[in-house]
N, C-alpha and C positions, 0 to 999 in steps of 0.2 A: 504494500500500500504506500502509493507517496506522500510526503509532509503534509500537500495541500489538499488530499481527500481525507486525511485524517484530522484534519482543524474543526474546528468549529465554525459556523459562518460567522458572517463581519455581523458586527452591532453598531455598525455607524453606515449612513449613506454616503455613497460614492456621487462626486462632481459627475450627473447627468453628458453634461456639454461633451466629459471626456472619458465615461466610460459606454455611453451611446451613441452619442453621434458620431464619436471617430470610428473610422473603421481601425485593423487591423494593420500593422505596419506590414505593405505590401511586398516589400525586399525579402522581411522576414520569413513571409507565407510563401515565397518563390523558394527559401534553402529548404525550407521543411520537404517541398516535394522533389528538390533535388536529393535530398535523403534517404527517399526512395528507391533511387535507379540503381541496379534495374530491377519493373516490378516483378508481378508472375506476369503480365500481361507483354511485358519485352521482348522484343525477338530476341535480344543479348540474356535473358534471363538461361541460367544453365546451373546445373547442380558439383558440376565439378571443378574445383581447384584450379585446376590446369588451366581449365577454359573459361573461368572467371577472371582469369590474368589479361586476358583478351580481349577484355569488353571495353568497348572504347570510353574511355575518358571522357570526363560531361562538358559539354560547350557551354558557359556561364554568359551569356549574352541578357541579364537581370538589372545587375544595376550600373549606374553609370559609374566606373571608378576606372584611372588611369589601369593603365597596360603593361606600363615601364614605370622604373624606379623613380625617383628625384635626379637631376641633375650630379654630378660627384663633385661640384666646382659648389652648387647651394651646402651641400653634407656638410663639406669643411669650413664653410664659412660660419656654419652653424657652431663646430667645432671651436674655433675660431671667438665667434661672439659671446660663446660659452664661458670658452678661457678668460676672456676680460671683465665678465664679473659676474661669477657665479651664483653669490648672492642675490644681483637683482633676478639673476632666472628664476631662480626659486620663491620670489619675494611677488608681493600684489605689484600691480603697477597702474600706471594712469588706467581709469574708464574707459579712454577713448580710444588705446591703442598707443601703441609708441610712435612718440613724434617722427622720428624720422619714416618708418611706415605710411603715414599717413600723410607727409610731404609727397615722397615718391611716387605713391597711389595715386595723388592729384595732380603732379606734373604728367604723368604715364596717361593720365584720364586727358589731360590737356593738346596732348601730342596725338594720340590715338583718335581721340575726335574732332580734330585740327579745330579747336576752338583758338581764335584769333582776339578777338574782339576784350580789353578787358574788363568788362562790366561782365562778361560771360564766365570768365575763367573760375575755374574749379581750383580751391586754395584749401590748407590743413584745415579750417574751421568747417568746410562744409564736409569730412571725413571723418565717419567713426569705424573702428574695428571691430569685430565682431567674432565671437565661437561661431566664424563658418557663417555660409550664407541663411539657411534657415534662423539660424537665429537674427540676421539681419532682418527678415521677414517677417521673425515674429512682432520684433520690436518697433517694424513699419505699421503692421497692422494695431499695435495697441497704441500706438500715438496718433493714429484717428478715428477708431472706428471700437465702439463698446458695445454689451448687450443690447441687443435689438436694433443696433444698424446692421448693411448689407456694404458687402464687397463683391465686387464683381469679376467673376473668373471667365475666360474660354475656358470654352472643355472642346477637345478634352485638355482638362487642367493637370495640374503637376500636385502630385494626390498631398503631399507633405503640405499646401497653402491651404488646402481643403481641412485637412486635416487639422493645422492649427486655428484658422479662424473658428472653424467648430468647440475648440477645446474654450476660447475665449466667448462663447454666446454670440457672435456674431453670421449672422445670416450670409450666404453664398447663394449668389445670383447666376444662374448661369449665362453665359452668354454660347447659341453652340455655333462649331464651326463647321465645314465642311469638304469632303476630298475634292480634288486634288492637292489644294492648295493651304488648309488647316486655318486660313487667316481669315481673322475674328473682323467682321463687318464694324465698321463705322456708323453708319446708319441702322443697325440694328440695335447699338451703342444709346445711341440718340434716342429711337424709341423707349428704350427704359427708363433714359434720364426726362422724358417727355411723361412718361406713365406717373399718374397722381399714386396710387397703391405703391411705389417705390423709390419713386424721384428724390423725398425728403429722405429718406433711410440709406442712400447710396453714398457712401462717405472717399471709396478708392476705387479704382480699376488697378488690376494687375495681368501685364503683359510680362511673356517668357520669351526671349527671342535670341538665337536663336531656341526652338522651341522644345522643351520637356513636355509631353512624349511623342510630337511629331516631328521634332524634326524641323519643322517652318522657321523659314526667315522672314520676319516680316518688312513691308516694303518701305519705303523714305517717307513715301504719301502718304500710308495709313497711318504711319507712326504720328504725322505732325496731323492728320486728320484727329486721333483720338486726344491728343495733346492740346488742339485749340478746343474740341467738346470739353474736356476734364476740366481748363480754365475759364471755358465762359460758366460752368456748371457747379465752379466751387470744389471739386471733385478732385482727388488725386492720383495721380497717374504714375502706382507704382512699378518698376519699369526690373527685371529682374534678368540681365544678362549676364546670368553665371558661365556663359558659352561664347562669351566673344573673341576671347583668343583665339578662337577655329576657326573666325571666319577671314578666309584668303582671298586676293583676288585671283580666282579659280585659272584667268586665264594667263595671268604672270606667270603664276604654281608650276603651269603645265610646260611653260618654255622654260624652267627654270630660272625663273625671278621669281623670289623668297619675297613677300609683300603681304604684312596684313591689310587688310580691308579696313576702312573708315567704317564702323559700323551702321553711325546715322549724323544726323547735325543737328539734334535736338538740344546738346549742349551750346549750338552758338545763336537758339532766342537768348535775347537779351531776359526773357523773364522766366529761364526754366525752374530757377529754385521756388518760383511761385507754385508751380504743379509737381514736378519732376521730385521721387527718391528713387535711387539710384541701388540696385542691389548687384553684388561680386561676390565673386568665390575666389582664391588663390588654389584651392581644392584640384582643378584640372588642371588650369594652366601650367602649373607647376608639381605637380605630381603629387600633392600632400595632403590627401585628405584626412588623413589620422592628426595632425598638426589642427583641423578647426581651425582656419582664418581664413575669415569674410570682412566684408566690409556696405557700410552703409553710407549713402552722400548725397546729401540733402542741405535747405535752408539749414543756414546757421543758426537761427530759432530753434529749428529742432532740436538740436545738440544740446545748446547752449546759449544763454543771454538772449537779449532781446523779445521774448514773449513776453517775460512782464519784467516783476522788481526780481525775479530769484534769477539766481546762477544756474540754473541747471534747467535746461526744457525736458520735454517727454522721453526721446527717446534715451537721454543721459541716468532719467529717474530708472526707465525701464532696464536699462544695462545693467545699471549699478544694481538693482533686483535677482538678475537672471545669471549675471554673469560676472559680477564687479571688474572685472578688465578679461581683457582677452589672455590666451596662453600663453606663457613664458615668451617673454621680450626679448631675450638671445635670436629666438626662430625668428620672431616681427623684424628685426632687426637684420638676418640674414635676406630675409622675403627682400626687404628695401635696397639692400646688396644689390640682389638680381632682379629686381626691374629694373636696373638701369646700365648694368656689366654687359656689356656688346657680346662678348662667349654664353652670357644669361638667354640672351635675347635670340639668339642664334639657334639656341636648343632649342626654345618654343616654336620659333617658326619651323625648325625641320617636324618637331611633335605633330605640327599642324599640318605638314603635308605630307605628314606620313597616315595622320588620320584620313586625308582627303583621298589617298590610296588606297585604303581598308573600304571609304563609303563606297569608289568607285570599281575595286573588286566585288564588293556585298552585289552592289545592284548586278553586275555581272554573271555572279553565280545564280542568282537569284531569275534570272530567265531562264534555268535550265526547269523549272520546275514549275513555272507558270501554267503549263500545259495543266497541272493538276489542282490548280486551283489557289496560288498564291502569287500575290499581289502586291509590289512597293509601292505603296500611294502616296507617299512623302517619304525624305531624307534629309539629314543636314546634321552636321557640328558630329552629337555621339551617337543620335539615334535615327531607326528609320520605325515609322508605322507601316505595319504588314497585313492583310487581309489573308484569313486561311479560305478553305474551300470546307468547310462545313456549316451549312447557311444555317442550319436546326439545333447548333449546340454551342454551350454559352465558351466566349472567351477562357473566360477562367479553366471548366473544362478542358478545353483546346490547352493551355498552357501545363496544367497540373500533368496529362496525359503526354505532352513534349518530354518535360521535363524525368517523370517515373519510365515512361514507355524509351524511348530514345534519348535519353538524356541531353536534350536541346533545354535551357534554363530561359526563360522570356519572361515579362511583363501581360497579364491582361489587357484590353482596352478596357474593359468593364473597371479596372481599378482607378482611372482617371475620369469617371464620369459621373453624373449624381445618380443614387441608387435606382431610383422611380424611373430614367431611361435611359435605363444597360442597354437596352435593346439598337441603340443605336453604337454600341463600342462592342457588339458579339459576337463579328466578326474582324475582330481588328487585336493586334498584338505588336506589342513596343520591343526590338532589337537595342541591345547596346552594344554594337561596335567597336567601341574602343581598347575592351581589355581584353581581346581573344585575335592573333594574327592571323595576316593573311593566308598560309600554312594551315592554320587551323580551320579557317572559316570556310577553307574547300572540301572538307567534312562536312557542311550545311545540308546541300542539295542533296545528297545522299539520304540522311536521316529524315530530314522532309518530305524526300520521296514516299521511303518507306514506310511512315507513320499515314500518308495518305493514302494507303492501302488498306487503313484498318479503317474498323465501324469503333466510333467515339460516340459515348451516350452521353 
């Protein structure tokens, strides 16, 4: 009998918002059925020793997390920042992140988005740092929006924003989108902020681009389409490109010119801090997701000063809550190293065209098996949305069934969309590309073949 069938139940009520309305952390629910494979239902399933040696190896295509280590030139520097003073590693540090982190972060944001202009420029006050981007998320979302307002999500949305606004009593709106293209209508936008049942309770939009879990890039026009709605509407327009590192220009990449892409020019309105928070990840670009650093960048208000007579705006209260400074300021400190070290700079870009070689093998492979019923109907940065070929059975199904039967690891669609209409993500399933090579990922069509052979209930 385990511990928790042997207790006694709870005597106290459980926070509704967060043991109802969240779902299940969906990463998690993908290893449980990877820990199945292979089932009895497996073609690789076998009784003997020998031939359990055999079975192939699982293609972990679940969640989004680098492929390749860190840098060895970041490792040492960490080494390095370590050496000079151990004690502040280990010691609290600033709320907001280490200074120098957050200078680097907003010159790199200044450069990246060729903001010129200086009334525009993105400076250390409008930077906080953050444990990793969700938590930059969460603390966007409680520095406007409380019990019984609404935020407004595409879906399919990125299940972890769904997930926290829930946990906070805050209402999610859907906004849906639709294939080929995954990009969330302006005008559909508009209608909501137009609808009296919603209008006054809509406090944010959040846009993911490039996009968790399709994939989409959204375009220059729509972005500043939803950017002028959001400020004539009072509305804020949180804007969450934890994938902008990846995006190349595709066709430099291809002659061999190394070039990131301008992502957008939303930073050079003169009045973006009026709508615009800004959310980052270090997480991919740099290979360090165990490390948690994110970063948040917004009005200086928000931060700090100028809301009223206190020192500390919203999101500074909400940090100091959650998280009182970000982790060990040795690592912030090397992070600010390499955004700005040309060898730093060097390894991302090739990261990034090595990932543009994986999206553009994936799709490759991925024709051999069309014939049976599966479908890329977006792509971009780490992931692609996949349509299977069994119109009668749910997503999740389909993924549990990859994963046990053939050990292919995926994402549901069903898990980025509100519960009441699955029906429209039950045939769709999220790829993560990034942490499985190209070597590997010529294993796909085979498994996908063969799983297409079988009757899934």
């Amino acid at each position: 009998m385990s511990a928790s069938s042997s207790c006694s139940k709870l005597s106290y009520k459980l926070n509704k918002h967060l043991d109802q309305d969240c779902p299940a952390p969906p990463v998690s629910l993908g290893r449980a059925w990877a820990e199945a494979y292979p089932s009895e239902q497996s073609p690789y399933k076998t009784s003997t020793h020998e031939a359990q040696q055999s079975v192939p190896g699982l293609l972990n295509l679940a969640q989004g997390v680098p492929g390749h280590l860190p840098s060895s030139g970041l490792l040492e520097r960490v080494k390095l920042e370590l050496g000079k003073d151990c004690m502040a590693a280990a010691s609290y540090g600033p709320v907001f992140g280490a200074p120098e982190l957050r200078a680097a972060l907003a010159e790199d944001m200044n450069q990246r988005y060729a903001v010129q202009a200086e009334q525009c420029r993105i400076n250390v006050q409008n930077v906080a740092i953050t444990a990793g981007a969700n938590m930059a998320a969460a603390v966007a979302f409680q520095a406007v929006a409380g019990p019984g307002d609404a935020v407004v999500l595409p879906t399919p949305w990125y299940f972890n924003h769904q997930m926290t606004l829930a946990s906070l009593g805050v209402d999610v709106i859907a906004l849906p989108t639709s294939a080929p293209s995954f990009e969330p209508d302006p005008s559909s936008f508009s209608t909501l902020l137009k609808d009296e049942a919603t209008s006054k309770r809509i406090k944010a939009l959040v846009l993911v681009t490039p996009n968790n879990p399709t994939g989409a890039i959204y375009s220059e026009e729509v972005l500043h389409r939803f950017a002028d709605l959001c400020k004539d509407s009072g509305v804020a327009l949180i804007l969450d490109e934890t994938y902008r590192d990846f995006l190349l220009d595709e066709s430099g990449a291809r002659e061999g010119q190394e070039v990131f892409k301008r992502p957008h020019s939303l930073f050079s309105r003169p009045d973006w801090q009026a709508t615009i928070i800004h959310i980052y990840s270090f997480s991919k670009s740099y290979a360090i997701p165990g490390w948690r650093l994110g970063a948040l960048v917004a009005h200086e208000a928000l931060l700090a000063g100028a809301i009223s007579s206190q020192s500390f705006g919203p999101v500074a209260k909400a940090l100091d809550n959650y998280q009182i400074c970000p982790a060990r300021i040795d690592a912030q400190r090397a992070v600010a190293w390499a955004i700005h070290d040309s060898n730093e700079k060097t390894w991302r870009l090739q990261n990034a065209k090595l990932l543009l070689a994986r999206r553009t093998a994936f799709l490759e492979l991925m024709t051999a098996v069309e014939k049976s019923g599966w479908k890329v109907e977006c792509t971009g940065a780490y992931y692609a949305y996949v349509s299977h070929p069994w119109a009668r059975v749910s997503s999740e199904t389909v993924a549990k069934e990859l994963a046990q039967r053939v050990g292919v690891v995926v994402l549901p669609g069903a898990f980025f969309t509100p519960a009441q209409s699955r029906e429209s993500a039950a045939q769709r399933l999220r790829f993560s590309i990034a942490n499985v090579c190209i070597d590997r990922l010529q294993e796909l069509p085979a498994r996908l073949e063969l799983i297409s052979q079988m009757e899934l209930a």
